[in-house]
Gaussian input, Z-matrix of N, CA and C with variables (Angstrom, degrees):
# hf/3-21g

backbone

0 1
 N
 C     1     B1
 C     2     B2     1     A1
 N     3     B3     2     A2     1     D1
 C     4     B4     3     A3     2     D2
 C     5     B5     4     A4     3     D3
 N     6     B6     5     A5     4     D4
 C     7     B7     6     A6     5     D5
 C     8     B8     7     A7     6     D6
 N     9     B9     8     A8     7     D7
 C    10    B10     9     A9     8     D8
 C    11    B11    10    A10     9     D9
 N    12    B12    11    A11    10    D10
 C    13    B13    12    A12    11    D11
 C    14    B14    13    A13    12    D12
 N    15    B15    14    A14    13    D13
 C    16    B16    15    A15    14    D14
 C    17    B17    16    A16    15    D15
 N    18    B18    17    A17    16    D16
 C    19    B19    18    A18    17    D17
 C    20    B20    19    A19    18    D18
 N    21    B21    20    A20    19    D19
 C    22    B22    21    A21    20    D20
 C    23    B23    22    A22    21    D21
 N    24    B24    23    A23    22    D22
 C    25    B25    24    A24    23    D23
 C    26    B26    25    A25    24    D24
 N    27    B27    26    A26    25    D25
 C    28    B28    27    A27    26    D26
 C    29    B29    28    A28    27    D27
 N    30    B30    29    A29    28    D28
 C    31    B31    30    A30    29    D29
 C    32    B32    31    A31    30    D30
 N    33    B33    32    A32    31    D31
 C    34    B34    33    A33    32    D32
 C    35    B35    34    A34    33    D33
 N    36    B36    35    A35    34    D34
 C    37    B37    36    A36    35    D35
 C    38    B38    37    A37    36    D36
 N    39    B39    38    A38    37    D37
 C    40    B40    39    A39    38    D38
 C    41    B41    40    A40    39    D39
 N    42    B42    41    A41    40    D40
 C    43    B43    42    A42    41    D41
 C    44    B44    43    A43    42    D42
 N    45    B45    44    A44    43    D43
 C    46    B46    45    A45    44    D44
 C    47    B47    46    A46    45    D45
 N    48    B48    47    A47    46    D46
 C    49    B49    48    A48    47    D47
 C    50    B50    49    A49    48    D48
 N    51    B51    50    A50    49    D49
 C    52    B52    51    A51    50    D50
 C    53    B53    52    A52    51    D51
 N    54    B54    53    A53    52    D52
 C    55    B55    54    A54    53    D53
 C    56    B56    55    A55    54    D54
 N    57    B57    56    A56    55    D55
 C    58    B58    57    A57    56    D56
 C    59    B59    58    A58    57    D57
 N    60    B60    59    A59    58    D58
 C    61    B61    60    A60    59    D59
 C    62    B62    61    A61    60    D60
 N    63    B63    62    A62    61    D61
 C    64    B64    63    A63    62    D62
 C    65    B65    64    A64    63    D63
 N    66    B66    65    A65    64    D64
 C    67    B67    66    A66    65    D65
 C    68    B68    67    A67    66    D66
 N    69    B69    68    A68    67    D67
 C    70    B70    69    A69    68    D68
 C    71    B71    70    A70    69    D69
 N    72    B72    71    A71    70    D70
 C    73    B73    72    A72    71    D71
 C    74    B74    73    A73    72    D72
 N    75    B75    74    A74    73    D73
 C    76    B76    75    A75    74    D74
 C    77    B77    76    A76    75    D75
 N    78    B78    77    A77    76    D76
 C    79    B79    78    A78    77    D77
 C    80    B80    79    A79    78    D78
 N    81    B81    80    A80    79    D79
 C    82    B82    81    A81    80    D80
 C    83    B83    82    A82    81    D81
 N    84    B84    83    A83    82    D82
 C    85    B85    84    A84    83    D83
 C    86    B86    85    A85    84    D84
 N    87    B87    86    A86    85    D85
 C    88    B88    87    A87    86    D86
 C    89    B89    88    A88    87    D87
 N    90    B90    89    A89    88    D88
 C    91    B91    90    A90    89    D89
 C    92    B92    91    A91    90    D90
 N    93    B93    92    A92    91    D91
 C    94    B94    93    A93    92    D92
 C    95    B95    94    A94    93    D93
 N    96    B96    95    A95    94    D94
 C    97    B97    96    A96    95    D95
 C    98    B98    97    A97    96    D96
 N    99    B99    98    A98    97    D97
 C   100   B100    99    A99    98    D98
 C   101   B101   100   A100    99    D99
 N   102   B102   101   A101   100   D100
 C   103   B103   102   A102   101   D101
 C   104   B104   103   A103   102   D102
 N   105   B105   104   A104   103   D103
 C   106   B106   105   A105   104   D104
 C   107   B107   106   A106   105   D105
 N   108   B108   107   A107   106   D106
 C   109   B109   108   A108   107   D107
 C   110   B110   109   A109   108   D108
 N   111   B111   110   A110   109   D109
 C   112   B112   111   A111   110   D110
 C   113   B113   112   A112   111   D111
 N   114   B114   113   A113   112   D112
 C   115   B115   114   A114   113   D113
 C   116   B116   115   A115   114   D114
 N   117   B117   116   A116   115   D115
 C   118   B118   117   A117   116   D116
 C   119   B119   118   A118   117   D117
 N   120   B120   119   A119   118   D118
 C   121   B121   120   A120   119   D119
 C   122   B122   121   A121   120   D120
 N   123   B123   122   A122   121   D121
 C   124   B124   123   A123   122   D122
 C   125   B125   124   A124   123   D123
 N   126   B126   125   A125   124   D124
 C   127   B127   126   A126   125   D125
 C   128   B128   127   A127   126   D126
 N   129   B129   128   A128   127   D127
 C   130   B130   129   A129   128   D128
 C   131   B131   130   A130   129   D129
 N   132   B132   131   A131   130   D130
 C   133   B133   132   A132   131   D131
 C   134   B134   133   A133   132   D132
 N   135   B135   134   A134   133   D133
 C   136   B136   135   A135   134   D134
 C   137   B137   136   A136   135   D135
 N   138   B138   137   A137   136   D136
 C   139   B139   138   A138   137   D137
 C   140   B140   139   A139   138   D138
 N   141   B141   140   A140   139   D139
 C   142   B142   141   A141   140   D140
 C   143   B143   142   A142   141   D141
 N   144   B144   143   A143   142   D142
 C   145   B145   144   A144   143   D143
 C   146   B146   145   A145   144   D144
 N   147   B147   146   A146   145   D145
 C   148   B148   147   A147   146   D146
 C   149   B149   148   A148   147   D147
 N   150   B150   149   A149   148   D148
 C   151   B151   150   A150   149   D149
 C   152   B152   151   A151   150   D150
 N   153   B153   152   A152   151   D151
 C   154   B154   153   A153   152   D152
 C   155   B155   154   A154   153   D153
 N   156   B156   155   A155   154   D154
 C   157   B157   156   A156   155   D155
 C   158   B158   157   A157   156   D156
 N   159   B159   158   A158   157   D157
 C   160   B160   159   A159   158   D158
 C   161   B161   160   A160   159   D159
 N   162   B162   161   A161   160   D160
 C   163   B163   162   A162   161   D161
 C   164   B164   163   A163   162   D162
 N   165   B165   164   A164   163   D163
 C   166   B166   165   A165   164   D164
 C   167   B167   166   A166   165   D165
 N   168   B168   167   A167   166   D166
 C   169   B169   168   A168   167   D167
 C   170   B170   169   A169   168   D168
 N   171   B171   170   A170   169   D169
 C   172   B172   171   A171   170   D170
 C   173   B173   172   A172   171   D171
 N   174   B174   173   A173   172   D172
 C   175   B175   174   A174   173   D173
 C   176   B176   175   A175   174   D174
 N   177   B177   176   A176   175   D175
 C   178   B178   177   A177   176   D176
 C   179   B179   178   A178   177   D177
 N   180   B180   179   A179   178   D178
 C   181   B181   180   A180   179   D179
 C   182   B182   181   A181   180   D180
 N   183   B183   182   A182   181   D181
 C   184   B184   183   A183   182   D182
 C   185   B185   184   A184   183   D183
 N   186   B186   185   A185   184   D184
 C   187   B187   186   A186   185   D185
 C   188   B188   187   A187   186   D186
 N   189   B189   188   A188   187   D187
 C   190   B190   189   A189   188   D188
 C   191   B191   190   A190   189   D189
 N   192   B192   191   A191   190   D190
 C   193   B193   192   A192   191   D191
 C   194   B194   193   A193   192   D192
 N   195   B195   194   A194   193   D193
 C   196   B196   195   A195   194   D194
 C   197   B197   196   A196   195   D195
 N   198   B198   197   A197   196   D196
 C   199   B199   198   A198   197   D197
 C   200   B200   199   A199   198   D198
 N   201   B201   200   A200   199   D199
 C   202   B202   201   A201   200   D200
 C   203   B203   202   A202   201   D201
 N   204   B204   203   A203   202   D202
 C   205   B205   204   A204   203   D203
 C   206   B206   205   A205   204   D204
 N   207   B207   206   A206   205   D205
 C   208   B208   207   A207   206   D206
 C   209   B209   208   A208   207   D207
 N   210   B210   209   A209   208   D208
 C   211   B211   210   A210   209   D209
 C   212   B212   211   A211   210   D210
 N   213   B213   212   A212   211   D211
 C   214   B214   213   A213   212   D212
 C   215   B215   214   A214   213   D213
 N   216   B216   215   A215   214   D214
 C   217   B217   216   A216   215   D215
 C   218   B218   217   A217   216   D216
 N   219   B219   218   A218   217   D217
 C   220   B220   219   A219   218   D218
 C   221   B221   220   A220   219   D219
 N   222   B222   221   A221   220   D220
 C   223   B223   222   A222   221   D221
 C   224   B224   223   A223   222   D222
 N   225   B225   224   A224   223   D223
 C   226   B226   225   A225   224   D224
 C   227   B227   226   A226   225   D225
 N   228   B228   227   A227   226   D226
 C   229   B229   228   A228   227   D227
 C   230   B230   229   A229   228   D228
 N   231   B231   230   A230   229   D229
 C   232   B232   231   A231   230   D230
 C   233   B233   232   A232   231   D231
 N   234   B234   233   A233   232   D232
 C   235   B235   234   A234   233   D233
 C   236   B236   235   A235   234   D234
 N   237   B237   236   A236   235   D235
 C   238   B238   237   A237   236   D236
 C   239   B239   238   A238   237   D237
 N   240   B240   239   A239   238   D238
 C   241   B241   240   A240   239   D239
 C   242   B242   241   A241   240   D240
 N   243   B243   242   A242   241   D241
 C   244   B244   243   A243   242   D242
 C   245   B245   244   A244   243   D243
 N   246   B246   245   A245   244   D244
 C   247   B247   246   A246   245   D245
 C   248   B248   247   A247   246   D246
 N   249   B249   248   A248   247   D247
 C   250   B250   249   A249   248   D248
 C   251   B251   250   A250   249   D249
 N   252   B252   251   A251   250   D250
 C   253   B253   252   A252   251   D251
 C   254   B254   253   A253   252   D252
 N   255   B255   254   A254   253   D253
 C   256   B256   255   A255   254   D254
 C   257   B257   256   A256   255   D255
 N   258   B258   257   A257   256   D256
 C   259   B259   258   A258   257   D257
 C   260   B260   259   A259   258   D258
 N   261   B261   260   A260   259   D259
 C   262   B262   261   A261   260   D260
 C   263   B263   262   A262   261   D261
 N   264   B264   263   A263   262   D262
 C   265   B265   264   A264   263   D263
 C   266   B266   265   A265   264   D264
 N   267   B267   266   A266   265   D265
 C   268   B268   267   A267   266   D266
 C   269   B269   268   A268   267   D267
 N   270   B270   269   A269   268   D268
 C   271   B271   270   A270   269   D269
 C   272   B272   271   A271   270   D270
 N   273   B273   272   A272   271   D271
 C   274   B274   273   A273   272   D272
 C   275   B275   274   A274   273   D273
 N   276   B276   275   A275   274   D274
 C   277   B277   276   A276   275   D275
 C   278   B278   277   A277   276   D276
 N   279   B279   278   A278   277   D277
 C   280   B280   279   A279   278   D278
 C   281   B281   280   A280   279   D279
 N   282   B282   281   A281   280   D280
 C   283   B283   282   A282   281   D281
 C   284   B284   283   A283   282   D282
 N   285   B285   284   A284   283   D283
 C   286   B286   285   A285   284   D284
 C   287   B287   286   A286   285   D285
 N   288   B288   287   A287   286   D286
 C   289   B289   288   A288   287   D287
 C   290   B290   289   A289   288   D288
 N   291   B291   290   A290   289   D289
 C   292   B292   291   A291   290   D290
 C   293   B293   292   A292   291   D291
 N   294   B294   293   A293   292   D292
 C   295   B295   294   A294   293   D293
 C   296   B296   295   A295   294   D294
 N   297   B297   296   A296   295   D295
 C   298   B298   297   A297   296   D296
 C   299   B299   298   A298   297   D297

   B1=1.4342
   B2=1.5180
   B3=1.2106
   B4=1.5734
   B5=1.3057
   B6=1.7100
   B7=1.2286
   B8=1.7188
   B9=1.0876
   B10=1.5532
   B11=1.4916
   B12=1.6896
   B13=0.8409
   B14=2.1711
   B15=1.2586
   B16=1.4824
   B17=2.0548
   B18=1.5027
   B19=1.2715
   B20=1.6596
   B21=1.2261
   B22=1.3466
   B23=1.2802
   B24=1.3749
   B25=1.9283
   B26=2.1017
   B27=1.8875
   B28=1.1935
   B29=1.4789
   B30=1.3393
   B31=1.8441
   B32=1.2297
   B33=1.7989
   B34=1.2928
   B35=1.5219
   B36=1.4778
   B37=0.9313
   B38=2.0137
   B39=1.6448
   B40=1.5766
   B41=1.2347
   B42=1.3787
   B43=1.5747
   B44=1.4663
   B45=1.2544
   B46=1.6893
   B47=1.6529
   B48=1.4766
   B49=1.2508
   B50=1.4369
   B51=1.8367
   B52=1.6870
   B53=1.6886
   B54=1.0691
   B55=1.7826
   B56=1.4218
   B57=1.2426
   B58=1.8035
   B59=1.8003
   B60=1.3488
   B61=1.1331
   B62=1.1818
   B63=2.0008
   B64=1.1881
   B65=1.9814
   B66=1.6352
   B67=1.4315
   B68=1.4293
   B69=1.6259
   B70=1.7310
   B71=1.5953
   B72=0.7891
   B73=1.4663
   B74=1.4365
   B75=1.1050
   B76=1.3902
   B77=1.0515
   B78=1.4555
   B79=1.5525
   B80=1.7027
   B81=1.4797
   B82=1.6325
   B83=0.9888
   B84=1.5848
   B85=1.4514
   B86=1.8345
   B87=1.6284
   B88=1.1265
   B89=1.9782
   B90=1.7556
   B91=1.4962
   B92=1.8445
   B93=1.1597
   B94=1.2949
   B95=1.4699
   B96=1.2632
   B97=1.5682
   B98=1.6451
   B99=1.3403
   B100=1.5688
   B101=1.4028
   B102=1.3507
   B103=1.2767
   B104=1.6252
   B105=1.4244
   B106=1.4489
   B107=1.2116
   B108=1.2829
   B109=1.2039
   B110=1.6392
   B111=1.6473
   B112=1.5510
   B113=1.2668
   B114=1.6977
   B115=0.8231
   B116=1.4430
   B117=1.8333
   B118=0.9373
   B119=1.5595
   B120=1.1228
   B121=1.1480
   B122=1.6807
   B123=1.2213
   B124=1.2642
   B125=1.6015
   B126=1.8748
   B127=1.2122
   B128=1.4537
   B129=1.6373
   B130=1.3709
   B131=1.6355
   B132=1.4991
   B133=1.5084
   B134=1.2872
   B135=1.5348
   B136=1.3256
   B137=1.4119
   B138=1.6175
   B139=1.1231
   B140=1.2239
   B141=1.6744
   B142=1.3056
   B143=1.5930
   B144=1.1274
   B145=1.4744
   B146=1.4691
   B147=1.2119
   B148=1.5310
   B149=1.5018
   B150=0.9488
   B151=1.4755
   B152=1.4390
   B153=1.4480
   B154=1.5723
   B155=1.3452
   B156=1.5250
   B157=1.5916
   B158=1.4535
   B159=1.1018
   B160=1.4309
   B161=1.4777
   B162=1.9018
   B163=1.1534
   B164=1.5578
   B165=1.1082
   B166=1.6630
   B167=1.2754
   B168=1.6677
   B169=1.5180
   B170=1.7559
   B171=1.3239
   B172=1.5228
   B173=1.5739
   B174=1.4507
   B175=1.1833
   B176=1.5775
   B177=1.2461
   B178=1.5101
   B179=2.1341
   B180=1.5326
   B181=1.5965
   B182=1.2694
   B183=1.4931
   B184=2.2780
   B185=1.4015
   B186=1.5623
   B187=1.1720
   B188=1.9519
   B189=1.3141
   B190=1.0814
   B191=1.6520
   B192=1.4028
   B193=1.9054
   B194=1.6974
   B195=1.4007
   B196=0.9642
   B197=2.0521
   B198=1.4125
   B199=1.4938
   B200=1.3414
   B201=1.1973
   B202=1.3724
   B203=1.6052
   B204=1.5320
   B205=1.5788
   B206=0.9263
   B207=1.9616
   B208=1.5390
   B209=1.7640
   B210=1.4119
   B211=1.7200
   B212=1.1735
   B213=1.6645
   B214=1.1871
   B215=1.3787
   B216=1.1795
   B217=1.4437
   B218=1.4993
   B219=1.3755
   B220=2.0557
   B221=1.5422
   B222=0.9088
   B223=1.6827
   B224=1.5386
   B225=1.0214
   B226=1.5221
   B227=1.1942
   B228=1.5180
   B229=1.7392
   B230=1.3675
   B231=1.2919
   B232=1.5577
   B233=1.6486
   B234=1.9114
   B235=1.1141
   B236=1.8802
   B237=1.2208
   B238=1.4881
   B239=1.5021
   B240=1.7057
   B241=1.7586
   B242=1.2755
   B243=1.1675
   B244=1.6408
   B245=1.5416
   B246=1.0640
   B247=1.3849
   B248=1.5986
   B249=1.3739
   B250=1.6932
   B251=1.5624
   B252=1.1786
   B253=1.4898
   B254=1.4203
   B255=1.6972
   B256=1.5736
   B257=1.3671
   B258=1.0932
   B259=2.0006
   B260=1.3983
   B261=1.1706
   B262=1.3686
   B263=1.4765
   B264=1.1682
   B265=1.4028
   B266=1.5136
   B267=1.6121
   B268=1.3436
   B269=1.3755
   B270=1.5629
   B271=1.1377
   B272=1.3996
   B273=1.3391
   B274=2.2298
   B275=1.6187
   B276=1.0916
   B277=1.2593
   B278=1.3861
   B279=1.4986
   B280=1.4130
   B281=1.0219
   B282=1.5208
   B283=1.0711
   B284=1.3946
   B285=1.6704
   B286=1.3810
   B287=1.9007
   B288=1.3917
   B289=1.5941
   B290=1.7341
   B291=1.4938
   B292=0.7748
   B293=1.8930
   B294=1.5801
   B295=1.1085
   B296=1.8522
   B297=1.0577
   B298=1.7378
   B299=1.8040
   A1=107.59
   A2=127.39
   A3=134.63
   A4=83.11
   A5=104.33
   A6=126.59
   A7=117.51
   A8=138.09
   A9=122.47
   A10=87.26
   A11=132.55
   A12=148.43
   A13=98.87
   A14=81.70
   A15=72.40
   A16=129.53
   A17=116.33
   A18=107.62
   A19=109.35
   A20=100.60
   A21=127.39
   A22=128.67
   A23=130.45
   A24=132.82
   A25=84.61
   A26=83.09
   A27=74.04
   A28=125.13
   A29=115.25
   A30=113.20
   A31=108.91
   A32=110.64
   A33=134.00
   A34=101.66
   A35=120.74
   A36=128.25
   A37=107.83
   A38=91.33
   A39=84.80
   A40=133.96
   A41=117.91
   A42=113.81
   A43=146.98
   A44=97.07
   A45=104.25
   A46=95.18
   A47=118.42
   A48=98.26
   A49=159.62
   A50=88.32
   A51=100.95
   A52=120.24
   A53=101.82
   A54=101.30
   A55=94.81
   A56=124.31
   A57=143.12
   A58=93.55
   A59=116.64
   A60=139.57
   A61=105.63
   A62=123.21
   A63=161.63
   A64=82.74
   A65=122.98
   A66=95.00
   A67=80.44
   A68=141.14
   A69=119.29
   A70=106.72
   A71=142.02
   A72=141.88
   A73=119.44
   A74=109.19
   A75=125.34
   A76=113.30
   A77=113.36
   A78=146.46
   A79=95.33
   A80=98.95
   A81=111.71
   A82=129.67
   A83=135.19
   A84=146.42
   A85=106.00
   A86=110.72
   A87=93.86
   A88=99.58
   A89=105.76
   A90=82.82
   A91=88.11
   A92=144.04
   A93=140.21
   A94=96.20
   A95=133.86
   A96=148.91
   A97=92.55
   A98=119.40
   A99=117.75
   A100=118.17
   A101=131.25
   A102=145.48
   A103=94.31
   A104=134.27
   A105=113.26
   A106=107.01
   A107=149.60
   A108=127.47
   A109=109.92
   A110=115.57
   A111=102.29
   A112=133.66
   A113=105.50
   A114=126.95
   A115=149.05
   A116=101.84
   A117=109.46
   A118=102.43
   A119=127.55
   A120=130.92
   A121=103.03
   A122=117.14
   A123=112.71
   A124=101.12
   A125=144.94
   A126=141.10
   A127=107.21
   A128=97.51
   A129=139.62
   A130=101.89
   A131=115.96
   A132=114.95
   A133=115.49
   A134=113.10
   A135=103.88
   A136=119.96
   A137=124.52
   A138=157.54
   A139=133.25
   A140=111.82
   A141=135.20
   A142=118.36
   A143=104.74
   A144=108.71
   A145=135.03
   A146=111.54
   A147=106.15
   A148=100.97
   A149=129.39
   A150=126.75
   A151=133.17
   A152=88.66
   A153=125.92
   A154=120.60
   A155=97.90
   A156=102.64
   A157=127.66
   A158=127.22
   A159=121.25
   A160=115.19
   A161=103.82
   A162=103.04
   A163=128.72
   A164=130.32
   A165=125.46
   A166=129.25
   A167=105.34
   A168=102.45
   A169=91.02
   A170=114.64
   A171=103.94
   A172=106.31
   A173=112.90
   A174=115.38
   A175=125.94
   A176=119.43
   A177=106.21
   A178=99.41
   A179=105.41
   A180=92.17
   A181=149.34
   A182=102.12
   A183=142.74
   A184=94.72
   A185=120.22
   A186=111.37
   A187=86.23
   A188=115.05
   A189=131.70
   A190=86.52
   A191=113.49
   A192=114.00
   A193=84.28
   A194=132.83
   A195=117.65
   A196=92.18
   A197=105.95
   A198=108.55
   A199=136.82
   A200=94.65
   A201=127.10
   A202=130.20
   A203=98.89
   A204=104.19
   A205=112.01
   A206=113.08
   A207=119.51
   A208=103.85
   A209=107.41
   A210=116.67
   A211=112.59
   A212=107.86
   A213=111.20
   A214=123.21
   A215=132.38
   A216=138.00
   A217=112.23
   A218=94.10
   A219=102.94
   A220=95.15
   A221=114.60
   A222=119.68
   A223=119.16
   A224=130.09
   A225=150.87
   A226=107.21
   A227=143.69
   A228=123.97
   A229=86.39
   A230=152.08
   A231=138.73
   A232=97.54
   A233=113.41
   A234=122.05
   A235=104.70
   A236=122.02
   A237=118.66
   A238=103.33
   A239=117.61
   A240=98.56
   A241=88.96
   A242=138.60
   A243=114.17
   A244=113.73
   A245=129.87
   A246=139.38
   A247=104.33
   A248=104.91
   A249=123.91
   A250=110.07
   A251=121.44
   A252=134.29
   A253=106.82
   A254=92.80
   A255=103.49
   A256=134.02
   A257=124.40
   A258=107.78
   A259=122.85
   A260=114.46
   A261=88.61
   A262=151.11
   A263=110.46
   A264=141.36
   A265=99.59
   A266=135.63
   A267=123.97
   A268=115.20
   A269=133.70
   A270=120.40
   A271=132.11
   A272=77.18
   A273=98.91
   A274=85.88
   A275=142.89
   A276=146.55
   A277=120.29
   A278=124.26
   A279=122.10
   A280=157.80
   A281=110.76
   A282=114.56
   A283=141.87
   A284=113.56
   A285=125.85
   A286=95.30
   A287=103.97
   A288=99.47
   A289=113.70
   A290=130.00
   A291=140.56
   A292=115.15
   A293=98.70
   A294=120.62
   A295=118.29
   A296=96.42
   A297=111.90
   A298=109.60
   D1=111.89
   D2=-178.76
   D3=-102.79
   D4=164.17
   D5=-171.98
   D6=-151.21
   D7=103.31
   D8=-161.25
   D9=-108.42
   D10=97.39
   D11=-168.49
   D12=-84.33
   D13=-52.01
   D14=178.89
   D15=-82.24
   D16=16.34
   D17=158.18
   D18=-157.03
   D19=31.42
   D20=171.08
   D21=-108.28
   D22=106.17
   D23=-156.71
   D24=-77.91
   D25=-50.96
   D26=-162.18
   D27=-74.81
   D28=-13.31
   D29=168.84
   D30=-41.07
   D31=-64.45
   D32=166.20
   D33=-9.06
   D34=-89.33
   D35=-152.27
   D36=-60.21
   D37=-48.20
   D38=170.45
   D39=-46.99
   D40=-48.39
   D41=150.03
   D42=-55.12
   D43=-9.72
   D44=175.05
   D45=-96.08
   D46=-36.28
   D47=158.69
   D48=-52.34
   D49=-41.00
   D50=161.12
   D51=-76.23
   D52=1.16
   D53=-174.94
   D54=-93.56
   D55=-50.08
   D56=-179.19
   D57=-44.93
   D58=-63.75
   D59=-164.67
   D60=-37.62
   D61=-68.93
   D62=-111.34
   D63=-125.88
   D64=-50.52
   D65=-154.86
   D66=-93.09
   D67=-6.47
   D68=164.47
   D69=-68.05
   D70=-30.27
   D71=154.88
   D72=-31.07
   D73=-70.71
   D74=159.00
   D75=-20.29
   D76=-84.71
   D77=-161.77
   D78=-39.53
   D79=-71.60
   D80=179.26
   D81=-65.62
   D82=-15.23
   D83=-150.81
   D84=-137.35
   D85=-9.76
   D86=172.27
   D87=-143.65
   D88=-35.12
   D89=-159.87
   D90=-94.56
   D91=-34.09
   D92=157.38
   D93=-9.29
   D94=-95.67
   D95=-139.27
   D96=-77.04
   D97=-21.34
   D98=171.32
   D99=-77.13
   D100=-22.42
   D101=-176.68
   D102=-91.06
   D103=-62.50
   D104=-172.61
   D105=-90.71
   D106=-4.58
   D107=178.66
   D108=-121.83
   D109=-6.40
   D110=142.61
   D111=-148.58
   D112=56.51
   D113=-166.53
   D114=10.56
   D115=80.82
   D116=-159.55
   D117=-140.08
   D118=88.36
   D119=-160.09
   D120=-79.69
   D121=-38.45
   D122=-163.16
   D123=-56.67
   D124=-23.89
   D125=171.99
   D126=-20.23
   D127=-69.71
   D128=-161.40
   D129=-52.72
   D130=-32.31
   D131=178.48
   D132=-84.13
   D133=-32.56
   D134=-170.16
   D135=-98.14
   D136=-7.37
   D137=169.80
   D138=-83.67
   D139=-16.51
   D140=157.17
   D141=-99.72
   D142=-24.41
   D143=153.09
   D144=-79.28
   D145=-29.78
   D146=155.40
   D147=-65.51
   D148=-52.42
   D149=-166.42
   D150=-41.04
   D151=-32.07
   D152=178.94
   D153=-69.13
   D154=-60.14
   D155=156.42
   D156=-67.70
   D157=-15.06
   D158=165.24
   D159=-64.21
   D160=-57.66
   D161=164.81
   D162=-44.70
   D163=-40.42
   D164=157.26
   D165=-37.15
   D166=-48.72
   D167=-162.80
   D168=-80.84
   D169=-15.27
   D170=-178.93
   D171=-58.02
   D172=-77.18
   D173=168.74
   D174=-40.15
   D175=-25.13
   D176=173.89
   D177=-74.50
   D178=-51.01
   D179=172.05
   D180=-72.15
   D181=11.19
   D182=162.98
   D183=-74.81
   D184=-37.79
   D185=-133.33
   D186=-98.28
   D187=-33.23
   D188=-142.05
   D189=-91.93
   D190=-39.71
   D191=-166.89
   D192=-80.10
   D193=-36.05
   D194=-145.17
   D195=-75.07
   D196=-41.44
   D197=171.46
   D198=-37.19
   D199=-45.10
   D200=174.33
   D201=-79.23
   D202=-19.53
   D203=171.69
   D204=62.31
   D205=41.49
   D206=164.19
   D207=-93.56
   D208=-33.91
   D209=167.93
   D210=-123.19
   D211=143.90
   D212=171.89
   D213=-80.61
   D214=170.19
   D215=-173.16
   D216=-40.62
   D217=-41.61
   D218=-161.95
   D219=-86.82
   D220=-42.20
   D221=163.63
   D222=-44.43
   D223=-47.97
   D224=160.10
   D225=-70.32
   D226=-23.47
   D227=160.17
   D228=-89.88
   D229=-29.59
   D230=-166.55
   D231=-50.75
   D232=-68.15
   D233=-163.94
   D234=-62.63
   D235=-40.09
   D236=-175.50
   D237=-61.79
   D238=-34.49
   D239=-171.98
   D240=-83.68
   D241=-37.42
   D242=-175.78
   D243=-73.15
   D244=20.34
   D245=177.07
   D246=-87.66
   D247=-22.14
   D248=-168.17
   D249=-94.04
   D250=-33.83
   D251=-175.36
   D252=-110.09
   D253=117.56
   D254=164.30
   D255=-24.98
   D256=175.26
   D257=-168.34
   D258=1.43
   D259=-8.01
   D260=155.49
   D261=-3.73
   D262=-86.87
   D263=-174.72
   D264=-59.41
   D265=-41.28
   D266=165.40
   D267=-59.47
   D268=-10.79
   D269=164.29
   D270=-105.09
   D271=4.91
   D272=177.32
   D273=-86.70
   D274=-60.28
   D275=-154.02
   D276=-50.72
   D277=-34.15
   D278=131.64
   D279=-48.20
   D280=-24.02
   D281=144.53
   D282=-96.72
   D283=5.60
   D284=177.90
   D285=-86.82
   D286=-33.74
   D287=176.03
   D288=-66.63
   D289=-15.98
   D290=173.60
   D291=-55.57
   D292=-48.72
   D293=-172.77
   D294=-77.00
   D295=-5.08
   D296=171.44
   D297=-48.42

């Protein structure tokens, strides 16, 4: 997976996707089940807060291709609902590399 972060909207975006992707994973698959079953809520704070901010910079780089008329609209709700569903986003990611 190459990435030209610096003149690429859409690398950009692919990576804010796989990070979004990777820390809801997290969130649900490790600090979720750490908060009720060993009670440790603080996971859940600091792990949903990164999460949060990933989720931002996603939407700020939806927001930014969508400006730019690197994606179209339906393309940009495609990537936001898969922003919502688990692995997801590793299988959007082939086809957002498509779109380079």
């Amino acid at each position: 997976m190459s990435l030209d972060l610096r003149s690429s909207n859409i690398d950009r975006l692919r990576l804010s996707s796989l990070l979004d992707g990777v820390s809801y994973l997290v969130l649900l698959g490790i600090a979720m089940p750490l908060k009720y079953m060993a009670d440790m809520p603080m996971t859940v704070r600091i792990v949903g807060s990164l999460h949060g901010l990933f989720f931002l910079g996603l939407c700020l780089f939806l927001l930014v291709a969508l400006v730019r008329k690197q994606l179209s609209f339906g393309w940009c709700v495609i990537v936001f609902v898969c922003a919502l569903i688990p692995f997801a986003p590793f299988f959007l990611d082939r086809k957002l590399r498509e779109k380079k």
